[in-house]
MMTF fields as JSON, N, C-alpha, C and O atoms, coordinates in Angstrom:
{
  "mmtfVersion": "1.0.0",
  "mmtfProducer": "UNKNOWN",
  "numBonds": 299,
  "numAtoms": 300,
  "numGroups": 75,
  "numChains": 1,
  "numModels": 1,
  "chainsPerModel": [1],
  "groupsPerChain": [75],
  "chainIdList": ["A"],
  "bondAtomList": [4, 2, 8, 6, 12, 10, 16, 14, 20, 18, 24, 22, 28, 26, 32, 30, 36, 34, 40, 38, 44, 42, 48, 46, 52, 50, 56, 54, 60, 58, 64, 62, 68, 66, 72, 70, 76, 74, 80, 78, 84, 82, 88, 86, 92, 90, 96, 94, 100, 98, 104, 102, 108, 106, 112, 110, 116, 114, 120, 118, 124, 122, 128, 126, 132, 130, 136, 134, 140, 138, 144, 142, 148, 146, 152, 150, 156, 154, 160, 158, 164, 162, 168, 166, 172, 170, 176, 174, 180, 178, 184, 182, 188, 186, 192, 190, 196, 194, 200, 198, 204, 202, 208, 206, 212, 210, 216, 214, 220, 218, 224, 222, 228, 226, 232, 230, 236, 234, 240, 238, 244, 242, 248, 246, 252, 250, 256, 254, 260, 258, 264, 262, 268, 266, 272, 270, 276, 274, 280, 278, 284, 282, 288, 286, 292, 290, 296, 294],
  "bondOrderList": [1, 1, 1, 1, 1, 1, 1, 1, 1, 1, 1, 1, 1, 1, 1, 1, 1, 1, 1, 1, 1, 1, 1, 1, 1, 1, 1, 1, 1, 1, 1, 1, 1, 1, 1, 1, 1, 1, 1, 1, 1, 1, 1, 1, 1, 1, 1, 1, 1, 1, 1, 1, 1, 1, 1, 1, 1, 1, 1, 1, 1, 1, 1, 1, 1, 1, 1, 1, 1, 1, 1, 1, 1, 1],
  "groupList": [{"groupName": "UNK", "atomNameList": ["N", "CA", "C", "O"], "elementList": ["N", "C", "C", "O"], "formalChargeList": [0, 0, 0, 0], "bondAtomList": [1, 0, 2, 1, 3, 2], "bondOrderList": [1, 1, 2], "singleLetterCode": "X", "chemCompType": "L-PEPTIDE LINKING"}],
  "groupTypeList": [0, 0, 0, 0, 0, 0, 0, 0, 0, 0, 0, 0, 0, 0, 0, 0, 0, 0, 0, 0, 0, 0, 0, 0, 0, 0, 0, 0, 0, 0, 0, 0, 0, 0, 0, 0, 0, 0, 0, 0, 0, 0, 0, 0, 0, 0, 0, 0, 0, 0, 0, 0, 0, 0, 0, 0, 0, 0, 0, 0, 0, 0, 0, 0, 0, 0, 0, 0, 0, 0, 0, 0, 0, 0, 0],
  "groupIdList": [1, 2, 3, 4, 5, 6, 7, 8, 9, 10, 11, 12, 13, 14, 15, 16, 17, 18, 19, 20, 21, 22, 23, 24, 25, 26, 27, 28, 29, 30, 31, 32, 33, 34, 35, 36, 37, 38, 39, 40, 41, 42, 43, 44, 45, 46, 47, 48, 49, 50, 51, 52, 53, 54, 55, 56, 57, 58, 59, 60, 61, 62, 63, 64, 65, 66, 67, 68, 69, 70, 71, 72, 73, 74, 75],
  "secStructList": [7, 7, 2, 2, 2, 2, 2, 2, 2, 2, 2, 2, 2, 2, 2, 2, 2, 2, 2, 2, 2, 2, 2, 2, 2, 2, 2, 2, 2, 2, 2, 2, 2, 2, 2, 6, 1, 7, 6, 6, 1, 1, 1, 7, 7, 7, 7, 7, 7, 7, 1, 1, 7, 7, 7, 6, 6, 6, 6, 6, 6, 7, 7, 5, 6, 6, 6, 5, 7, 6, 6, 7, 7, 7, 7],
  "xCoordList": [181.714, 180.314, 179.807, 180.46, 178.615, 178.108, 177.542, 177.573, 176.945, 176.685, 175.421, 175.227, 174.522, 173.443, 173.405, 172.665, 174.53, 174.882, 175.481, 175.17, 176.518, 176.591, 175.917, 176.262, 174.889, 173.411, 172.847, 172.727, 172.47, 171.498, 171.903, 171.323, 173.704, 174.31, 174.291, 173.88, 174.601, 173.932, 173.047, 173.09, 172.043, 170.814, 170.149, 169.173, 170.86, 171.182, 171.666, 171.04, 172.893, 173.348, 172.755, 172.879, 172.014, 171.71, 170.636, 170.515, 169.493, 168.834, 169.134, 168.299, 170.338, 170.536, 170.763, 170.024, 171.642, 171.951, 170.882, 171.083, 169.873, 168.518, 167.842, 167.224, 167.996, 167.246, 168.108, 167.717, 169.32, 170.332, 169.942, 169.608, 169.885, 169.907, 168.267, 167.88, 167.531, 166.117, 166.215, 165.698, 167.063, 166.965, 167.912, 167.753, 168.853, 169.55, 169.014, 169.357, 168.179, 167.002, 165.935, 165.241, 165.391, 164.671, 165.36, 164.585, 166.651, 166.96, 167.387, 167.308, 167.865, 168.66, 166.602, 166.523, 165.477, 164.478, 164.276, 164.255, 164.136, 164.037, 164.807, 164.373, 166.095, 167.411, 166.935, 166.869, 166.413, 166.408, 165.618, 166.123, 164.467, 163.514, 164.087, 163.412, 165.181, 166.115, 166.604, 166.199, 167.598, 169.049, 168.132, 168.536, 166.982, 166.719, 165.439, 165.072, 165.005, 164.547, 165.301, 166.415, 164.488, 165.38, 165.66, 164.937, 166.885, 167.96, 166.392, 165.452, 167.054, 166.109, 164.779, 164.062, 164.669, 163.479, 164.554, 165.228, 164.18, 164.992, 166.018, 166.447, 166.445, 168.33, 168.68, 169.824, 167.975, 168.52, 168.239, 167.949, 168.372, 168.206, 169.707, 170.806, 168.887, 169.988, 171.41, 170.967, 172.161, 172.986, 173.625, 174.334, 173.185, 173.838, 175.277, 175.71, 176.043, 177.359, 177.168, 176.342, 178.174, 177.848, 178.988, 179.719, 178.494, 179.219, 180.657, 181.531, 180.65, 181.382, 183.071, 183.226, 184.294, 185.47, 185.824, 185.352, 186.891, 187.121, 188.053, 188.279, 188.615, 189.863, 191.149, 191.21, 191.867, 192.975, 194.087, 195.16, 194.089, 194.328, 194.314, 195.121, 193.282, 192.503, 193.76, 194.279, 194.246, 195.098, 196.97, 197.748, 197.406, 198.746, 198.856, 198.088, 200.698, 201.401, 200.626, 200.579, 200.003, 198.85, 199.476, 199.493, 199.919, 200.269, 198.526, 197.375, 199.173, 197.952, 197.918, 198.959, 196.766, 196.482, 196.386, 195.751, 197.31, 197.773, 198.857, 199.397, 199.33, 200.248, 201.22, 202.139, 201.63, 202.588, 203.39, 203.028, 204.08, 204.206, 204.715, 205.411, 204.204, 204.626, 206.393, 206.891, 206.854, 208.171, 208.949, 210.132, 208.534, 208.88, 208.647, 207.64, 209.182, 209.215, 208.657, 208.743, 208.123, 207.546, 208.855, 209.79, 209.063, 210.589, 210.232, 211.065],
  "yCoordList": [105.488, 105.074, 104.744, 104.363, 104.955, 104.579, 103.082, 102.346, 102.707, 101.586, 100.761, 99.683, 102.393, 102.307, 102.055, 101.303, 103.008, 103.187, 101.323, 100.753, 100.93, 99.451, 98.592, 97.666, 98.42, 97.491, 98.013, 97.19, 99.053, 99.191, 98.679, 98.266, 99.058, 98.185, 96.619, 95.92, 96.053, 94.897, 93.95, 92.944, 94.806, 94.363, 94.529, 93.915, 95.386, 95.774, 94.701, 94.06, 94.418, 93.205, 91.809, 90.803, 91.888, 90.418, 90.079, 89.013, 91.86, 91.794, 91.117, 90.504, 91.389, 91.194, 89.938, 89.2, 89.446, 88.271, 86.652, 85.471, 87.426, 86.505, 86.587, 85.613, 87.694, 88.0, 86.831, 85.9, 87.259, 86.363, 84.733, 84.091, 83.937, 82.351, 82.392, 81.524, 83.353, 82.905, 82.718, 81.849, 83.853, 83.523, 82.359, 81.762, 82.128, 81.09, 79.723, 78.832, 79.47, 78.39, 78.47, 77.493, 79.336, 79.287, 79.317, 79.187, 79.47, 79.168, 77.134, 76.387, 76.871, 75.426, 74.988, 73.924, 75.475, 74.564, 74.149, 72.992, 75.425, 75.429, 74.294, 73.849, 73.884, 73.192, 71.989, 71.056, 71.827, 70.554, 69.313, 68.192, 69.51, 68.411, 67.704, 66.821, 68.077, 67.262, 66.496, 65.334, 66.871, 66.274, 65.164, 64.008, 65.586, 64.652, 63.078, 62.184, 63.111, 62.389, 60.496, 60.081, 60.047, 58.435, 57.794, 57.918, 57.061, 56.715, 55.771, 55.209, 56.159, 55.544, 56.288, 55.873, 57.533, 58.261, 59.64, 60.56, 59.059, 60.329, 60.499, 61.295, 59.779, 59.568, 58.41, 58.002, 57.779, 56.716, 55.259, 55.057, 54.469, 53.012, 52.69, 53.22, 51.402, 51.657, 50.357, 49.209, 50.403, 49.854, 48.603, 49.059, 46.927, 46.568, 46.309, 46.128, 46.286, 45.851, 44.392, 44.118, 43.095, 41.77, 42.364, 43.309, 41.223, 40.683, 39.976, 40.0, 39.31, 38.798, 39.399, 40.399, 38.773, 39.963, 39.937, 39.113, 41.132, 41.634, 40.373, 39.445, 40.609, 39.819, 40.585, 41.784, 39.773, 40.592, 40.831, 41.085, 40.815, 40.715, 42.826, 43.685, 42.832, 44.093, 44.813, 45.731, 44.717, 45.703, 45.589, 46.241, 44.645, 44.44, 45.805, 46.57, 45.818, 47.354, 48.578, 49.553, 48.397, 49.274, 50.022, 49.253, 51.314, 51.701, 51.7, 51.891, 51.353, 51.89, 53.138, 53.739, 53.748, 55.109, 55.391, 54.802, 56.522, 57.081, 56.257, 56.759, 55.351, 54.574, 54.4, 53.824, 54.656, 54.777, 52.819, 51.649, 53.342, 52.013, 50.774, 50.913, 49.654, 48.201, 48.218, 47.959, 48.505, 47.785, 48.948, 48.658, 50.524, 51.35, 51.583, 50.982, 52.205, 52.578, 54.06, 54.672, 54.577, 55.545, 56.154, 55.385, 57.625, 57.758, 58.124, 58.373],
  "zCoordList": [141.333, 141.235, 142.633, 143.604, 142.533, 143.897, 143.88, 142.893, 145.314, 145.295, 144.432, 143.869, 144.822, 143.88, 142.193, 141.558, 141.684, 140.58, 139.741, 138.695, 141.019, 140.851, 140.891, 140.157, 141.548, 141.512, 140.418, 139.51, 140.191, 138.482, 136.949, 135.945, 137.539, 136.089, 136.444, 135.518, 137.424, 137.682, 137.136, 136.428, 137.864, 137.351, 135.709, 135.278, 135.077, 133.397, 132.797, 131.952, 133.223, 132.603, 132.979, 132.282, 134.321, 134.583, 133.448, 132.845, 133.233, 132.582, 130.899, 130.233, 130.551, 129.326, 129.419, 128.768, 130.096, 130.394, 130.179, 129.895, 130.479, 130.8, 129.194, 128.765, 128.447, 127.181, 126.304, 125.599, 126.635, 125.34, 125.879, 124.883, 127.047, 127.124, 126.473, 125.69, 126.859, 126.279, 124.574, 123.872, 124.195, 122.715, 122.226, 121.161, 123.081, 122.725, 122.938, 122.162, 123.946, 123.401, 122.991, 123.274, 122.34, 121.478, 119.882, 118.934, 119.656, 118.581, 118.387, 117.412, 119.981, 120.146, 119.838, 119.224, 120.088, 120.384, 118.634, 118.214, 117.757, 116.41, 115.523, 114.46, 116.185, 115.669, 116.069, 115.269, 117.788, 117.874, 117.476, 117.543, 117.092, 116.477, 115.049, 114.52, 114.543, 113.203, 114.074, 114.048, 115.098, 115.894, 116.868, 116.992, 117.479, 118.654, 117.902, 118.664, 116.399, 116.592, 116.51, 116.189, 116.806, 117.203, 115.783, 114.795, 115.868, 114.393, 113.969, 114.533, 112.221, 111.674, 111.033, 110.122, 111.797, 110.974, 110.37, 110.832, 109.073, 108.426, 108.014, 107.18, 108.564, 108.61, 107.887, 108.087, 107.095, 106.176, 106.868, 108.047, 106.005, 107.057, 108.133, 108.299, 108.733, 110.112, 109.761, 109.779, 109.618, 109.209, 110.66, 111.557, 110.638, 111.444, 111.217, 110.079, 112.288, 112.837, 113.249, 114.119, 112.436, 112.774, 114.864, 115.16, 115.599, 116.544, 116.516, 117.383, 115.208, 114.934, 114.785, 114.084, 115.447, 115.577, 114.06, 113.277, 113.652, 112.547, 112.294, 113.072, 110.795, 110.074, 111.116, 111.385, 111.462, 111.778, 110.818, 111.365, 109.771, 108.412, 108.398, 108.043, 108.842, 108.32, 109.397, 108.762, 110.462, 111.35, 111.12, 111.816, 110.028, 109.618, 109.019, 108.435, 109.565, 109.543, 109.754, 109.004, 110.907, 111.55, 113.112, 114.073, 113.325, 114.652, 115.635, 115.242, 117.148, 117.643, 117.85, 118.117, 117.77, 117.565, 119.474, 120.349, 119.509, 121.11, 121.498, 122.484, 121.193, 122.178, 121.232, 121.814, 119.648, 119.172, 118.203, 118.082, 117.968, 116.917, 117.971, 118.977, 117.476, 118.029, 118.507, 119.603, 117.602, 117.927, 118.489, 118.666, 118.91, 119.244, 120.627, 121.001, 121.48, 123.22, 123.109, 122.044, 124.162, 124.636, 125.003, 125.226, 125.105, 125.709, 126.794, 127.667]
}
């Protein structure tokens, strides 16, 4: 191929390239007005979380999750 021949496919694909992100946000724009509006419209009422710490009641015979069981060593 020539050099010319390599710049036209180039520019072919850059072309395509540019068609597909346009349609790909214009499909993300269609999607996004559900996902982006602020908690609370639409989405059910907003549920608080007290401050207050949990029962530790609630974490007996409980591993920590990533670091493996209490009475066990990492090898």
């Amino acid at each position: 191929m020539s050099l010319q021949d390599d710049l036209t496919a180039v520019r072919r694909n850059l072309n395509e390239l540019v068609r597909s992100v346009e349609r790909l946000e214009q499909d993300v724009a269609r999607q996004a007005p559900a996902a982006a509006r602020p908690p609370g419209q639409g989405q059910g009422p907003m549920v608080s979380v007290p401050d207050t710490p949990y029962d530790s009641s609630l974490w007996t015979d409980s591993d920590d999750e990533g670091l493996g069981a209490r009475d066990r060593h990492a090898p």
